[in-house]
N, CA, C and O atoms as a Maestro MAE file, in Angstrom:
{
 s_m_m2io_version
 :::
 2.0.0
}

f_m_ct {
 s_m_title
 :::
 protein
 m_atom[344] {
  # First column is atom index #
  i_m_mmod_type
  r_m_x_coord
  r_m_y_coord
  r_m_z_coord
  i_m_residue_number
  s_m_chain_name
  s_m_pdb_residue_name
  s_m_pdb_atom_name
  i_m_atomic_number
  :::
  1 25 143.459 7.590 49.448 1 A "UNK " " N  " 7
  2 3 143.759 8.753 48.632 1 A "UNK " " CA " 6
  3 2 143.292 10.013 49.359 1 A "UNK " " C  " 6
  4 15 142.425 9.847 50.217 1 A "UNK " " O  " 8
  5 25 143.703 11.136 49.158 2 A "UNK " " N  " 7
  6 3 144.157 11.823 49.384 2 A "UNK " " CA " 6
  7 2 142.350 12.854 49.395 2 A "UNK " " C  " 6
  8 15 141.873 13.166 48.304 2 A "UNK " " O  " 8
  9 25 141.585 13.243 50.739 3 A "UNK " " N  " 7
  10 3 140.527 14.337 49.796 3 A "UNK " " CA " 6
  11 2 140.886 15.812 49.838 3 A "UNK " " C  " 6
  12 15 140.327 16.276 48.844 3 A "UNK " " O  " 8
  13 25 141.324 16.484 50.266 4 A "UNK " " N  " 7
  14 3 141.517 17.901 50.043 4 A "UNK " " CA " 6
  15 2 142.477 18.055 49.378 4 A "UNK " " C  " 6
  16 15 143.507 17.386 49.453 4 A "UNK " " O  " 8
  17 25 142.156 19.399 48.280 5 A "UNK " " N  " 7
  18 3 143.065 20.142 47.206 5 A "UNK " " CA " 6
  19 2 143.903 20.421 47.487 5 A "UNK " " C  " 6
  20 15 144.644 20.103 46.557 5 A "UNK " " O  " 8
  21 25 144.771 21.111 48.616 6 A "UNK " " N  " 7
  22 3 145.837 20.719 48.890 6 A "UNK " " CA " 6
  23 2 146.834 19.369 49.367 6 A "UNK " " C  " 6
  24 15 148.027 19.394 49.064 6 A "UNK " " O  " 8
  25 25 146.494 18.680 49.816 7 A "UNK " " N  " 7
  26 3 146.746 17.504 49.821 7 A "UNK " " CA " 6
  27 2 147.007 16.721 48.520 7 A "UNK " " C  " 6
  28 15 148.137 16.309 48.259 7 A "UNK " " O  " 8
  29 25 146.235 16.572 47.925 8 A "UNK " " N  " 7
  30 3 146.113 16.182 46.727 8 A "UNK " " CA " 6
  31 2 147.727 16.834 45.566 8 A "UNK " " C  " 6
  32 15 148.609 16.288 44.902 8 A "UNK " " O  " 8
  33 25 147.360 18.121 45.877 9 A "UNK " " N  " 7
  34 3 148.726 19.179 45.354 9 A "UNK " " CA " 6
  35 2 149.979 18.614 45.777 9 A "UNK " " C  " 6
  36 15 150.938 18.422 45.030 9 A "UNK " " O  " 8
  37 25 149.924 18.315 47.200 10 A "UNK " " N  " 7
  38 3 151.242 17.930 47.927 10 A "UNK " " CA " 6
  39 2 151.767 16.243 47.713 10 A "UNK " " C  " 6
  40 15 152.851 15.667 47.805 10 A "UNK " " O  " 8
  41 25 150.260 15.802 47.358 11 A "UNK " " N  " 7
  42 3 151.296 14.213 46.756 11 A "UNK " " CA " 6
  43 2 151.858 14.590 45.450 11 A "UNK " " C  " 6
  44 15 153.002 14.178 45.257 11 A "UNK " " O  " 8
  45 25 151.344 15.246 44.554 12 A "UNK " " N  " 7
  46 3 151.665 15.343 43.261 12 A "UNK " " CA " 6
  47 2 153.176 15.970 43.274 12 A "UNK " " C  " 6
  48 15 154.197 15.399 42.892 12 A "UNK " " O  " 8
  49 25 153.035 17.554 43.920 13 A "UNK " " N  " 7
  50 3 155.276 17.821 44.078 13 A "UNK " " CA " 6
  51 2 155.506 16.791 44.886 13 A "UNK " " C  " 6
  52 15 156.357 16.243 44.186 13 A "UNK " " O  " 8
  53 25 155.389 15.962 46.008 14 A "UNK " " N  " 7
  54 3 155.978 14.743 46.628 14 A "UNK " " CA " 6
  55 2 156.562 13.797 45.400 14 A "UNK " " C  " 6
  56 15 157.723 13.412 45.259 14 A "UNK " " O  " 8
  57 25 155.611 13.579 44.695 15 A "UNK " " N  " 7
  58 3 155.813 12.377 43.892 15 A "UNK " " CA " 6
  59 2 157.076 13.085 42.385 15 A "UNK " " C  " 6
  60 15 157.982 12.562 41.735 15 A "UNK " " O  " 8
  61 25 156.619 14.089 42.406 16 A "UNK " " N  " 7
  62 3 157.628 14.882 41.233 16 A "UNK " " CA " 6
  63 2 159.014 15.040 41.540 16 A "UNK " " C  " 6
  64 15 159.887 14.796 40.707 16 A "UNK " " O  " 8
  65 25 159.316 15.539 42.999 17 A "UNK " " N  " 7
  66 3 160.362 15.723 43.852 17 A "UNK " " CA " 6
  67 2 161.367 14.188 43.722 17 A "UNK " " C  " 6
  68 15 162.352 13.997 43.009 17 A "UNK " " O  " 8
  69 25 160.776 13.367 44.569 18 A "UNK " " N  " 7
  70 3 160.813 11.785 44.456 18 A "UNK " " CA " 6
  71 2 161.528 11.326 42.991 18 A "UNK " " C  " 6
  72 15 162.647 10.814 43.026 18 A "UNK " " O  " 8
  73 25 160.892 11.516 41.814 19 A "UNK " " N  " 7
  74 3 161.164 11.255 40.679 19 A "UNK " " CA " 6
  75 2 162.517 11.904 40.668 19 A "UNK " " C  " 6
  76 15 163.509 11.176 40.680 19 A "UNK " " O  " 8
  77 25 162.676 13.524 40.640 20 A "UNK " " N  " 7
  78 3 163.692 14.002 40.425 20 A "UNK " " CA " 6
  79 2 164.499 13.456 40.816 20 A "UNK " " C  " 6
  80 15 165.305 12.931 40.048 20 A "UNK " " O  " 8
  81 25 164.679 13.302 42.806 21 A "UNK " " N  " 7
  82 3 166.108 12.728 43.511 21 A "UNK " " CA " 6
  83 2 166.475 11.519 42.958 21 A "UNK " " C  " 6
  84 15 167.626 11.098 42.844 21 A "UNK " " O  " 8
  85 25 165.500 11.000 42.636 22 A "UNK " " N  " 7
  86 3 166.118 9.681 42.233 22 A "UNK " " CA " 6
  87 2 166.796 9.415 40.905 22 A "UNK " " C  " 6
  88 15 167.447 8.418 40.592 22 A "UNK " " O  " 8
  89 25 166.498 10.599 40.109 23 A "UNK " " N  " 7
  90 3 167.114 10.853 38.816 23 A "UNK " " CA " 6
  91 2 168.480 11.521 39.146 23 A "UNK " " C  " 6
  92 15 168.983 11.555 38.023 23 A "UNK " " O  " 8
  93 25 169.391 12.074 39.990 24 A "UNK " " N  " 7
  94 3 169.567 13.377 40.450 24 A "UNK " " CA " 6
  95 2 170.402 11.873 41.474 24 A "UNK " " C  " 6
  96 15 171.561 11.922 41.062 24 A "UNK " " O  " 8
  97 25 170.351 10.982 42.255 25 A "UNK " " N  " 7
  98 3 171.061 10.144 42.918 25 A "UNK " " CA " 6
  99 2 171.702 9.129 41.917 25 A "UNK " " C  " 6
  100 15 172.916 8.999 41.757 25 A "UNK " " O  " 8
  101 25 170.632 8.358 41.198 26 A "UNK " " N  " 7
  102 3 171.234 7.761 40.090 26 A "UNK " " CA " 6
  103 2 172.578 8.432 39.352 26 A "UNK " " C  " 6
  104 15 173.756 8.089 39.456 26 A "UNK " " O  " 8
  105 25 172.008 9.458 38.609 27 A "UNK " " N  " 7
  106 3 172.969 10.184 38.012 27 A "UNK " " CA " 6
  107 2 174.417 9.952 38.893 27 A "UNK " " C  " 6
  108 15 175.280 9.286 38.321 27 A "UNK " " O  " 8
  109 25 174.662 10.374 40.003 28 A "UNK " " N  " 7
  110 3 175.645 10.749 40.564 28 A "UNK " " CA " 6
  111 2 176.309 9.002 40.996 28 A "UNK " " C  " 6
  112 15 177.523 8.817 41.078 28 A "UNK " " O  " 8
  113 25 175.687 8.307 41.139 29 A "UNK " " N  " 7
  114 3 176.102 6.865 41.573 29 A "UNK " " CA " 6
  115 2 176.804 6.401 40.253 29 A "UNK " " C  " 6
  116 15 177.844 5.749 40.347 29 A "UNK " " O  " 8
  117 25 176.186 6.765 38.801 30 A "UNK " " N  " 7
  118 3 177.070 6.375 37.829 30 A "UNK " " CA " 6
  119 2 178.173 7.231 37.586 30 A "UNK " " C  " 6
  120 15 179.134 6.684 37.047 30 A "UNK " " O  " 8
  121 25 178.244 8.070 37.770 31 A "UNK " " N  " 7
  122 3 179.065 8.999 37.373 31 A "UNK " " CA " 6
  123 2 180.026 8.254 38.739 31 A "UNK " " C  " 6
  124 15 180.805 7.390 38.337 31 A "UNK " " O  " 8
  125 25 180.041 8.478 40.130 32 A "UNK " " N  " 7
  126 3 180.694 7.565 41.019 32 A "UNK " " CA " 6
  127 2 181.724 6.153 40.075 32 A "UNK " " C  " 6
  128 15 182.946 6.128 39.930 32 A "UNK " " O  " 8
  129 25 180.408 4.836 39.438 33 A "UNK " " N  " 7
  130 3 180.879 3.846 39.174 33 A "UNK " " CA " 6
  131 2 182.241 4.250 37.643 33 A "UNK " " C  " 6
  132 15 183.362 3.767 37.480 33 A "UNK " " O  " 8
  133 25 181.594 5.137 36.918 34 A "UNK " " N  " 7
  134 3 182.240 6.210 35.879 34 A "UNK " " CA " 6
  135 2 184.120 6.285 36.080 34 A "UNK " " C  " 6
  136 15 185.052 5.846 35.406 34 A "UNK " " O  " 8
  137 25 184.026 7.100 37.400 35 A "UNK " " N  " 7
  138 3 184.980 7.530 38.074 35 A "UNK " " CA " 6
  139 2 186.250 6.283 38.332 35 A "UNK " " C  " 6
  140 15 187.410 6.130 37.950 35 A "UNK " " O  " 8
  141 25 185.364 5.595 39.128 36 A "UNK " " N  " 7
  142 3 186.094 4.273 39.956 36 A "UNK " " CA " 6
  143 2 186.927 3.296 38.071 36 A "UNK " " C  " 6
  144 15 188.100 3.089 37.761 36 A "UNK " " O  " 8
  145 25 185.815 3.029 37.434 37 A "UNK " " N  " 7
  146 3 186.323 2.775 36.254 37 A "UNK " " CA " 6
  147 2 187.727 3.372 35.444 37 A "UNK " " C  " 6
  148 15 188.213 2.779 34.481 37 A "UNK " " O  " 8
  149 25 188.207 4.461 35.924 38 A "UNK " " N  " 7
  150 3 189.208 4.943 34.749 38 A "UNK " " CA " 6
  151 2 190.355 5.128 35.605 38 A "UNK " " C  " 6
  152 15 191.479 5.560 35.351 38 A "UNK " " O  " 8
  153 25 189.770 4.659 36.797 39 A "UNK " " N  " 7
  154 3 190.705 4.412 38.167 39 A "UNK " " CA " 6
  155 2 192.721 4.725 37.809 39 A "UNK " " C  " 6
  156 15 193.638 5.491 38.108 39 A "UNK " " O  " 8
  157 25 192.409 3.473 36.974 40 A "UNK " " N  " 7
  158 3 194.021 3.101 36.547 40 A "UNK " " CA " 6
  159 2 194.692 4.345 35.758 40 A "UNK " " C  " 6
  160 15 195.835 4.643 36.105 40 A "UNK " " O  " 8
  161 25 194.142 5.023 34.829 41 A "UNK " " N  " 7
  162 3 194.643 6.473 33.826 41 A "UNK " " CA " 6
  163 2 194.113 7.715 34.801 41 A "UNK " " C  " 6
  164 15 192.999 8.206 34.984 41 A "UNK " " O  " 8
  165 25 195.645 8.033 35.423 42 A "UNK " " N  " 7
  166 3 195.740 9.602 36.277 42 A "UNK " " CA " 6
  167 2 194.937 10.265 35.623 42 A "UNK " " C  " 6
  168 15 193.765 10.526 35.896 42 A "UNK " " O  " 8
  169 25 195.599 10.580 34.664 43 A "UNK " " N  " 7
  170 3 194.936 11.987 33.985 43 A "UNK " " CA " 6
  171 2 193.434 12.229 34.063 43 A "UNK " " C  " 6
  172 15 192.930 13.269 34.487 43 A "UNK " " O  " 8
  173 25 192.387 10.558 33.355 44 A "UNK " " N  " 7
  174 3 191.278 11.052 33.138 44 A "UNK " " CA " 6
  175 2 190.736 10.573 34.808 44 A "UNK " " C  " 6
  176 15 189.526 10.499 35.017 44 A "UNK " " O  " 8
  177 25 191.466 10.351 35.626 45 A "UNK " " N  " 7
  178 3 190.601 10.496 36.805 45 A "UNK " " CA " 6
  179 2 190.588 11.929 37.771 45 A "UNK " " C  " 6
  180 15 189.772 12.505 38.492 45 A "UNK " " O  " 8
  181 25 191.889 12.118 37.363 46 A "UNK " " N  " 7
  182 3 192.257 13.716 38.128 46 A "UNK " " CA " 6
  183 2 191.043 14.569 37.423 46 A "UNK " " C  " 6
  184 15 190.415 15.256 38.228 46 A "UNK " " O  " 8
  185 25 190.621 14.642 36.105 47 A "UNK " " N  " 7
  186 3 190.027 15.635 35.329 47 A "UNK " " CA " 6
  187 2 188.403 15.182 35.648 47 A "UNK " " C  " 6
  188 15 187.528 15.953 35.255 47 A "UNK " " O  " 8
  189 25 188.044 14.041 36.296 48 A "UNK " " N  " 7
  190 3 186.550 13.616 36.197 48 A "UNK " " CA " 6
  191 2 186.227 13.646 37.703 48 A "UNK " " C  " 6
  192 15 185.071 13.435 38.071 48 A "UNK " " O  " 8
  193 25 187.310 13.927 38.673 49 A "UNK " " N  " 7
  194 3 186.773 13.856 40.144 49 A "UNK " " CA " 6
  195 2 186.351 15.305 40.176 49 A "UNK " " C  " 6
  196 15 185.159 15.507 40.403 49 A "UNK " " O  " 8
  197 25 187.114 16.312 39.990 50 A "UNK " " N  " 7
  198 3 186.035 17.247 40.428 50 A "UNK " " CA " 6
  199 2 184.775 17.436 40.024 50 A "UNK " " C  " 6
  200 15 184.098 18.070 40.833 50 A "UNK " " O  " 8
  201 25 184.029 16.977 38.682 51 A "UNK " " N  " 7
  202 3 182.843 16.963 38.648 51 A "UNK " " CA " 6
  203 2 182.124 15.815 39.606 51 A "UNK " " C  " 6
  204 15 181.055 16.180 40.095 51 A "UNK " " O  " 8
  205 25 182.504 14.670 39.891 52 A "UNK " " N  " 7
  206 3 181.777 13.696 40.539 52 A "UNK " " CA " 6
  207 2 181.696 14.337 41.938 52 A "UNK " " C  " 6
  208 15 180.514 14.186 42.247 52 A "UNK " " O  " 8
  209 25 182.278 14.929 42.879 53 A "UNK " " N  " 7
  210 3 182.979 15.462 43.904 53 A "UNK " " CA " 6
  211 2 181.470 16.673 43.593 53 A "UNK " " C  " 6
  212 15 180.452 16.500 44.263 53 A "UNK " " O  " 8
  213 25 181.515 17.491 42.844 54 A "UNK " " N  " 7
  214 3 180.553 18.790 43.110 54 A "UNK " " CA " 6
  215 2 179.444 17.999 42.595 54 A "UNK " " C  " 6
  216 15 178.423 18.628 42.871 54 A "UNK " " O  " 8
  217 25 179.125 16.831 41.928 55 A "UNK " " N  " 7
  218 3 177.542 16.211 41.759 55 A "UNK " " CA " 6
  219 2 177.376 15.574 43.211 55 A "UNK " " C  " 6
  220 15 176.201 15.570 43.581 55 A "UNK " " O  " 8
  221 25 178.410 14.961 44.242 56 A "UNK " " N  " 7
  222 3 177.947 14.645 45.161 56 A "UNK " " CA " 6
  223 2 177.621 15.831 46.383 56 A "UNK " " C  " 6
  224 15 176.732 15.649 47.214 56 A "UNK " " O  " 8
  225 25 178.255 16.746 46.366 57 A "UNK " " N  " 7
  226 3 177.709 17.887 47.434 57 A "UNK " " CA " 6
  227 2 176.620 18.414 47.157 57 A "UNK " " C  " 6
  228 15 175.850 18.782 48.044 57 A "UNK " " O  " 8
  229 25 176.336 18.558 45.752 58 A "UNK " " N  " 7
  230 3 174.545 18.901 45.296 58 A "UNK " " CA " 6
  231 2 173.916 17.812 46.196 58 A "UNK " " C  " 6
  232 15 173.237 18.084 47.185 58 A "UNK " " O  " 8
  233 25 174.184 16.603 45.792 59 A "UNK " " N  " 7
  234 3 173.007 16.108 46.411 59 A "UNK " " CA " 6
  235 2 173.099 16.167 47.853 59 A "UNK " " C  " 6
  236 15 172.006 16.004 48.396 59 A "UNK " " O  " 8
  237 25 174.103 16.357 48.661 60 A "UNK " " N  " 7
  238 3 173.948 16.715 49.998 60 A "UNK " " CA " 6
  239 2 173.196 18.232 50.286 60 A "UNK " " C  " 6
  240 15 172.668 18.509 51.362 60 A "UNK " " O  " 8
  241 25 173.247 19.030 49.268 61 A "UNK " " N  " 7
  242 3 172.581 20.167 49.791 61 A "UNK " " CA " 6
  243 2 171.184 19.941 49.528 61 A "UNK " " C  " 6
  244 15 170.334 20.376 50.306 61 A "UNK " " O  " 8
  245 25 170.820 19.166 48.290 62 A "UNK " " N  " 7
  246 3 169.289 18.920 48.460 62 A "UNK " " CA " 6
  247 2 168.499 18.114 48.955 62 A "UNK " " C  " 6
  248 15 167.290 17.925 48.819 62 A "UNK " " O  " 8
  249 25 169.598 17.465 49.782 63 A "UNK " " N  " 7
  250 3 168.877 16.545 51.260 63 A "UNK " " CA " 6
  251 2 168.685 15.391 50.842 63 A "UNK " " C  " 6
  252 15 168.049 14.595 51.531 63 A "UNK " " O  " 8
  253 25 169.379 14.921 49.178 64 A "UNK " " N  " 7
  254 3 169.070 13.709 48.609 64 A "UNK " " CA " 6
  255 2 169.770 12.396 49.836 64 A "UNK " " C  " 6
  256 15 169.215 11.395 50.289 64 A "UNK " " O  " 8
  257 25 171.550 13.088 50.143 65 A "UNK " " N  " 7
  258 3 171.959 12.291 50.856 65 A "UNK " " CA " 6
  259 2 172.353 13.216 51.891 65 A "UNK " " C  " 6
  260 15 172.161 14.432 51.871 65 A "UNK " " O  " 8
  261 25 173.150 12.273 53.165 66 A "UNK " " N  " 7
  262 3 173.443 12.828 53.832 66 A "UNK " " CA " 6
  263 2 174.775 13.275 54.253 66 A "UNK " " C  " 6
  264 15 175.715 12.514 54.021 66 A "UNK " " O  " 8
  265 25 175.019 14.493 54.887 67 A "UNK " " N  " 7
  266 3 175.852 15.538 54.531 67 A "UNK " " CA " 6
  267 2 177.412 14.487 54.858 67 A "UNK " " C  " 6
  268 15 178.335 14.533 54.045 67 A "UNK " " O  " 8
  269 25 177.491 13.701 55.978 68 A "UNK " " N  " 7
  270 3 178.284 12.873 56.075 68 A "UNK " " CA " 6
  271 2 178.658 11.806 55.450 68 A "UNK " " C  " 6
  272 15 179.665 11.159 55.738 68 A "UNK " " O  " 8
  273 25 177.405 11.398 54.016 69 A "UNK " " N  " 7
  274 3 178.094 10.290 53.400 69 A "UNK " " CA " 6
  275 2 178.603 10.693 52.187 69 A "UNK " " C  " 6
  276 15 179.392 10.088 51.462 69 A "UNK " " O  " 8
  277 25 177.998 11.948 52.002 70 A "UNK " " N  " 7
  278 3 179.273 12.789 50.711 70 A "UNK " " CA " 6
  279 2 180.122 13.235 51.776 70 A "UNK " " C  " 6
  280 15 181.034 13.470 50.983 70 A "UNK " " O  " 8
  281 25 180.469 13.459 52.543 71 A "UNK " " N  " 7
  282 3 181.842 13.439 53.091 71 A "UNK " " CA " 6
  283 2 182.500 12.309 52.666 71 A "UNK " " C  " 6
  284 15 183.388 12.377 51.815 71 A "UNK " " O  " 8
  285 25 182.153 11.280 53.173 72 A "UNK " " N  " 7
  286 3 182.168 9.550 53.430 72 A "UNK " " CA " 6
  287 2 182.615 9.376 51.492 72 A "UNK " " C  " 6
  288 15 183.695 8.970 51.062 72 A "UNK " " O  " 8
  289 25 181.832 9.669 50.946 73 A "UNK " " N  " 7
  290 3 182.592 9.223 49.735 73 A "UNK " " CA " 6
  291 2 183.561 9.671 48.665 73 A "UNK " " C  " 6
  292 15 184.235 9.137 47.785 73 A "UNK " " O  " 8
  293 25 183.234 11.423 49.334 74 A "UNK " " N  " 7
  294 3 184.604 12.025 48.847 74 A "UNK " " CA " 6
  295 2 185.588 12.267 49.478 74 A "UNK " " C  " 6
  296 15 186.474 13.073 49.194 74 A "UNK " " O  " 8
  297 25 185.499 11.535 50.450 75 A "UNK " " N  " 7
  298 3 186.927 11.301 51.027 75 A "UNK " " CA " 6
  299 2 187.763 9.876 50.314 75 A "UNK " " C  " 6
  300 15 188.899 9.697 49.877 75 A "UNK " " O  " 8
  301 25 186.978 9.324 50.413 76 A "UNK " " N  " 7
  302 3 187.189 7.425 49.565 76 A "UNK " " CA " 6
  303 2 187.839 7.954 48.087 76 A "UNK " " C  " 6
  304 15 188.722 7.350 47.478 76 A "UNK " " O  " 8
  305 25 187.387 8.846 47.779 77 A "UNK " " N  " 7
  306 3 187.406 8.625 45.911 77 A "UNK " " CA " 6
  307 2 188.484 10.013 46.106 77 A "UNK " " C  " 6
  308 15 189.517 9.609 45.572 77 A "UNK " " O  " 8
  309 25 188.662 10.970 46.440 78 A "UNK " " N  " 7
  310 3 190.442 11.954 47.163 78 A "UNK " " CA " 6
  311 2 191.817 10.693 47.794 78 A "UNK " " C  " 6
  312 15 193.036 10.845 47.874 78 A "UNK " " O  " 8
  313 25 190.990 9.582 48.121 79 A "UNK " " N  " 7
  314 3 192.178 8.860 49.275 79 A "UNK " " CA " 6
  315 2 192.876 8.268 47.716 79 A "UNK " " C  " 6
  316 15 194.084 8.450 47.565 79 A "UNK " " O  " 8
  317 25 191.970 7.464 46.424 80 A "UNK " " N  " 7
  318 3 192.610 7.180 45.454 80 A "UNK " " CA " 6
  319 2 193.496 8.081 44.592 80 A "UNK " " C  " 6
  320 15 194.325 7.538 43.861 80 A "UNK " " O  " 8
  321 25 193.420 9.034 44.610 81 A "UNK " " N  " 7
  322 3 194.202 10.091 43.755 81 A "UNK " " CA " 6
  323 2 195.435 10.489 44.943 81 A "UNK " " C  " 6
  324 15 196.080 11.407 44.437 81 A "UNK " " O  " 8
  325 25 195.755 10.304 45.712 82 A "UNK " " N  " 7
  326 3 196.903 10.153 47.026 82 A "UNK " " CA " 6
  327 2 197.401 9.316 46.552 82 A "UNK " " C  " 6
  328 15 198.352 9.415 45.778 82 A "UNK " " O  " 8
  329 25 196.797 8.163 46.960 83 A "UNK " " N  " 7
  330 3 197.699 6.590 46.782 83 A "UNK " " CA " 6
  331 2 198.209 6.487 45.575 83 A "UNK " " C  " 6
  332 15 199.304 5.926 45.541 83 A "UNK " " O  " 8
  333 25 197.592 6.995 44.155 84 A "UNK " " N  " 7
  334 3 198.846 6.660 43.234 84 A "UNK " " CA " 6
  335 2 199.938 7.951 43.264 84 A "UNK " " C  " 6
  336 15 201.078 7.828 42.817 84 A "UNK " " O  " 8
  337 25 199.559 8.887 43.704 85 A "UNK " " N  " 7
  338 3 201.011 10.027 43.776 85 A "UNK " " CA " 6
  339 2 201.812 9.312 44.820 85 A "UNK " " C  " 6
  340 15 203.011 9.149 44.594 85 A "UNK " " O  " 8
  341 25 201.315 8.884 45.890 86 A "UNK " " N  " 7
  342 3 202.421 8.452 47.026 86 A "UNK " " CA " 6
  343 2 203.460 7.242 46.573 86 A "UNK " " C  " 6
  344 15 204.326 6.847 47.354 86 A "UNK " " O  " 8
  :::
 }
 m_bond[343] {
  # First column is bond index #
  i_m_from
  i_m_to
  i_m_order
  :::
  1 1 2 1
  2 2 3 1
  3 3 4 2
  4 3 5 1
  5 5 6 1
  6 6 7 1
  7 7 8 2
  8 7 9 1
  9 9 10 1
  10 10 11 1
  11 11 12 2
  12 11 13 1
  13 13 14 1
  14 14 15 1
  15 15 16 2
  16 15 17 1
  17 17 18 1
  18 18 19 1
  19 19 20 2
  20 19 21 1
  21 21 22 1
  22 22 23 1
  23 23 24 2
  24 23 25 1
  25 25 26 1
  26 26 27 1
  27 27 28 2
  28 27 29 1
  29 29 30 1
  30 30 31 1
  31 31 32 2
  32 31 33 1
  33 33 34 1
  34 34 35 1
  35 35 36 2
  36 35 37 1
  37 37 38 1
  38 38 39 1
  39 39 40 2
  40 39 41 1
  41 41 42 1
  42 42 43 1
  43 43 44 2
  44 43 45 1
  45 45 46 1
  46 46 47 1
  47 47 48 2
  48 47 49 1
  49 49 50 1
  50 50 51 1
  51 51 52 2
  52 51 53 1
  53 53 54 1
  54 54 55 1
  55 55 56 2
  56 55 57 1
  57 57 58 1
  58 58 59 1
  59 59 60 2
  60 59 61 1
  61 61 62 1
  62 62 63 1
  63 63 64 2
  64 63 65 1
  65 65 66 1
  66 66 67 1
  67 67 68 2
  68 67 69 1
  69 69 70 1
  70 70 71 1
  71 71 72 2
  72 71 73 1
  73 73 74 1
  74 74 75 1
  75 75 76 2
  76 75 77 1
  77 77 78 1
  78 78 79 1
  79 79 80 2
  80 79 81 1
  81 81 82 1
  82 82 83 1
  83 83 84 2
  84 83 85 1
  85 85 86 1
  86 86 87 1
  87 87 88 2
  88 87 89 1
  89 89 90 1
  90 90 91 1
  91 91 92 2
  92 91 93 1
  93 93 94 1
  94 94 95 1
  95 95 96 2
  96 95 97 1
  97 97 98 1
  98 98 99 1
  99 99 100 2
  100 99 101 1
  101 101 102 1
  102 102 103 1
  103 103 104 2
  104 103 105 1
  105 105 106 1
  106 106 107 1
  107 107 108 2
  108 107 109 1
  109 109 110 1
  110 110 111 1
  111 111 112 2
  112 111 113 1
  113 113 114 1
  114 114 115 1
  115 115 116 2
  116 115 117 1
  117 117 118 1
  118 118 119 1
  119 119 120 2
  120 119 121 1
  121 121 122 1
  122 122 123 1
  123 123 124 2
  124 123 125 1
  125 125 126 1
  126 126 127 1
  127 127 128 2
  128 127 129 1
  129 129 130 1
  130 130 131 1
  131 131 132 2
  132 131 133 1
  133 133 134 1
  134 134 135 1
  135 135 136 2
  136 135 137 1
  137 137 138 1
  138 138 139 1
  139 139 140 2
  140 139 141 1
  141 141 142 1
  142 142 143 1
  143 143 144 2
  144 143 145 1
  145 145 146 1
  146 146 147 1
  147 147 148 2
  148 147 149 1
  149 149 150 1
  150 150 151 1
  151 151 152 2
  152 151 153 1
  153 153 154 1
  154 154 155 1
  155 155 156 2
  156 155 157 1
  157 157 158 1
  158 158 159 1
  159 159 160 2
  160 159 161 1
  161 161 162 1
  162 162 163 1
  163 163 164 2
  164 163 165 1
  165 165 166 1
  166 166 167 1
  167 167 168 2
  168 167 169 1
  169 169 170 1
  170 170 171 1
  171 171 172 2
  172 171 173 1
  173 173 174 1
  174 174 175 1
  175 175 176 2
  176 175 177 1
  177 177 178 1
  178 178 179 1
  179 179 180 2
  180 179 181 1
  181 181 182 1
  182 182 183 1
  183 183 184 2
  184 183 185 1
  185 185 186 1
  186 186 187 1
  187 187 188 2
  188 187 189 1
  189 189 190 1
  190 190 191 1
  191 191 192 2
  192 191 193 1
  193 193 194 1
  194 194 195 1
  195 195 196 2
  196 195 197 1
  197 197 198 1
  198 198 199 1
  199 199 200 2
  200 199 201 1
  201 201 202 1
  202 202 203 1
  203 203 204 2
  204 203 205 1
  205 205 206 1
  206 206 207 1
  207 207 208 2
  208 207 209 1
  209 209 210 1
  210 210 211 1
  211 211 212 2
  212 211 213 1
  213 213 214 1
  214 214 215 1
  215 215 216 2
  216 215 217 1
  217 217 218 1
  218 218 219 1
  219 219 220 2
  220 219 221 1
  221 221 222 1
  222 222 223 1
  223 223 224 2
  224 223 225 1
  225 225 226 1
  226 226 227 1
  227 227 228 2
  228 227 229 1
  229 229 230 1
  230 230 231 1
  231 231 232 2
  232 231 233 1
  233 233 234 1
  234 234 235 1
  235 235 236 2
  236 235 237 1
  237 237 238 1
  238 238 239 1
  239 239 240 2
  240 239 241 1
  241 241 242 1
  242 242 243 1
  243 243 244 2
  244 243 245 1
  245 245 246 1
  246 246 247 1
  247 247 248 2
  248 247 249 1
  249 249 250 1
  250 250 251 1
  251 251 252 2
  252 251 253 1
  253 253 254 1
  254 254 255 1
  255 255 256 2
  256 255 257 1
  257 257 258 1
  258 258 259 1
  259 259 260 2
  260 259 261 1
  261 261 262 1
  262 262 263 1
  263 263 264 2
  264 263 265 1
  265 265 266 1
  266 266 267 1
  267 267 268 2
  268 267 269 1
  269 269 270 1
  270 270 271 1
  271 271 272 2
  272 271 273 1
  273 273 274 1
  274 274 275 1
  275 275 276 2
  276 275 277 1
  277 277 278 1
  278 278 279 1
  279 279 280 2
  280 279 281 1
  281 281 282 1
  282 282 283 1
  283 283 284 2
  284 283 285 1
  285 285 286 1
  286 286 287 1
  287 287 288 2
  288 287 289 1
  289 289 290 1
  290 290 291 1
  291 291 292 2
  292 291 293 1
  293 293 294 1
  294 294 295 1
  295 295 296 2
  296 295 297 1
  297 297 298 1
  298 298 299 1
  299 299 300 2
  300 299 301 1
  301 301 302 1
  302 302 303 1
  303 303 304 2
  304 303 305 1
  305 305 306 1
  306 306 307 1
  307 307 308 2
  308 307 309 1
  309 309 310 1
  310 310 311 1
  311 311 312 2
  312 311 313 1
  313 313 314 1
  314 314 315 1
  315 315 316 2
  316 315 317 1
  317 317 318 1
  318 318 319 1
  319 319 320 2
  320 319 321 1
  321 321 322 1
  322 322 323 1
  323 323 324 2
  324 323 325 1
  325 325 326 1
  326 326 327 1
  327 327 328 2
  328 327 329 1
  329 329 330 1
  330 330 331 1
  331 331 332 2
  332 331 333 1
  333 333 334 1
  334 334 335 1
  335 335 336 2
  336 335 337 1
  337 337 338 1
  338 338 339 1
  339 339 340 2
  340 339 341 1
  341 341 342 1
  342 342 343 1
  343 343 344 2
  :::
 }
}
């Protein structure tokens, strides 16, 4: 454990931070599984990707993930809304 007051300070936002992303990744992984689910009805998938789409670039800007695997998965979950127009 930790002896100086700052230190001590810095596990505590570490550990708060931590809590958040993982609240804050979760979130966005269901909302992901959410998405993939209504797959088959255009409408409510056209109307639910752009929120899943801007919950995944948050977490690329707050370093939860990385900037290439929200690329990586909003490209995957754009390629389904193609394939049924095509």
């Amino acid at each position: 454990m930790a002896n100086h007051k700052a230190t001590k300070k810095d596990t505590r936002q570490a550990a708060k931070r931590r809590d958040r992303n993982r609240y804050y990744g979760k979130t966005t992984r269901n909302a992901i599984r959410d998405l993939k689910a209504v797959a088959s009805d255009d409408k409510a998938y056209d109307e639910k990707l752009p929120l899943t789409v801007s919950m995944i670039d948050k977490l690329a800007k707050r370093g939860v993930i990385h900037k290439n695997k929200a690329n990586n998965l909003k490209s995957k979950l754009a390629r389904k809304t193609s394939l049924k127009t095509a």
